[in-house]
N, C-alpha and C positions, 0 to 999 in steps of 0.2 A: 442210826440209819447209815447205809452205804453210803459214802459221798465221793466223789470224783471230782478232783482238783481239778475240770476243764472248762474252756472257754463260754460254750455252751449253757453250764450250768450257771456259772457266775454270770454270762448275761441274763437270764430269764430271772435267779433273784435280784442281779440290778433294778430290771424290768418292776421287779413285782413290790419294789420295795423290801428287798427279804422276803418276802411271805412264799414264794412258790406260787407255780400254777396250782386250780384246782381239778386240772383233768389233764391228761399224758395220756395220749394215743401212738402207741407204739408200732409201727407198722412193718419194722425191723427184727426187732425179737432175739437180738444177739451182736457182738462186737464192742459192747460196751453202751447198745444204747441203754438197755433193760437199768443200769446201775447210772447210769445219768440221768433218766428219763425219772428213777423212783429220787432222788437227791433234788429235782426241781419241783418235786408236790411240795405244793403246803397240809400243814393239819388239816385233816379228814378228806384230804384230797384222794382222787381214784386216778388210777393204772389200769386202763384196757391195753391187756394182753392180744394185736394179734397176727406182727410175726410169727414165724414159725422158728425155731433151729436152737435158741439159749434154754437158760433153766435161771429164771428166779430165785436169789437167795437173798431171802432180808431176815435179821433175826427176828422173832415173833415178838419181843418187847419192844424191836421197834415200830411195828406194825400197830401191837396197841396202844403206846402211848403217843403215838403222833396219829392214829386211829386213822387209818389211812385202808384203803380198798384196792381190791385188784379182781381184777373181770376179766375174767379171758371170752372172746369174740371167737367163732368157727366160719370163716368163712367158701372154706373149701375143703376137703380132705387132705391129706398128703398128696395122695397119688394126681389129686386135681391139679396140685403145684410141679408135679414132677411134668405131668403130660404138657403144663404149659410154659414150664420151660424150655422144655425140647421143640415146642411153637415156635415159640421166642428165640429161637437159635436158628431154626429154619427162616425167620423172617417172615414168616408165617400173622403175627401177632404186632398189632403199634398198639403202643403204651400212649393215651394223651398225657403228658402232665405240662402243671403252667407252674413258675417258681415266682415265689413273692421273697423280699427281703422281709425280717423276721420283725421288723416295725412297720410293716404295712400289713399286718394280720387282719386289720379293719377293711381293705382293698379285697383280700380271701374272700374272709365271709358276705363280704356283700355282691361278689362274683358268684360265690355258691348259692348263695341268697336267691340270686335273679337269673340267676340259668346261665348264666354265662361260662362258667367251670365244665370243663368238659375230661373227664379223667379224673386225674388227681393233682390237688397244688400241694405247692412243698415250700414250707415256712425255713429258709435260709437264713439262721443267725448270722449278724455281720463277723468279717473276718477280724481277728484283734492282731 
């Protein structure tokens, strides 16, 4: 498997005991999340795909023997992201997000949970 010596990764297997998360939701899609994001699954763990911009490269033995998944998600066209960028430049466009440090992920979900989460939250591994 691709693995990347950073910070990030080695918190989430501290976290997890070694084992890896069982789900990576990638909302980046390039810069180095894609090869960090597939280093923190554990076995038979899934990869949704659905930044836009990287390319996926895992070799195929690693994919079956750590039998691991990836799903790409569509949530827009290209041209959807192009035109709202050009919003989002105009100031045309607010983004809500709310940021949790990445040991209060309990705090997240039970915001999403109960309506509270308005946008998107953004799970902040601590700085090392």
């Amino acid at each position: 498997m691709i693995l990347r010596p950073d910070s990030e990764t080695e918190a989430v297997r501290d976290l997890t005991g070694g084992l890896g998360v069982e789900v990576v939701l990638d909302f980046v899609g390039e810069g180095g999340a894609i090869e960090s994001g597939v280093a923190m699954l554990r076995r038979a763990g899934s990869y949704f795909v659905i930044g836009y911009g990287g390319a996926v490269h895992v070799p195929a033995i690693d994919i079956i023997s750590t039998e691991i998944n990836f799903v790409g998600n569509l949530v827009g066209t290209y041209n959807d992201l192009v035109e709202l960028m050009v919003l989002a430049a105009r100031g045309q466009v607010n983004l809500h997000t709310a940021t949790y440090p990445l040991d209060a992920f309990g705090d997240a979900l039970a915001d999403l949970d109960q309506g509270r989460l308005r946008g998107r939250g953004i799970l902040i591994p601590a700085a090392s």
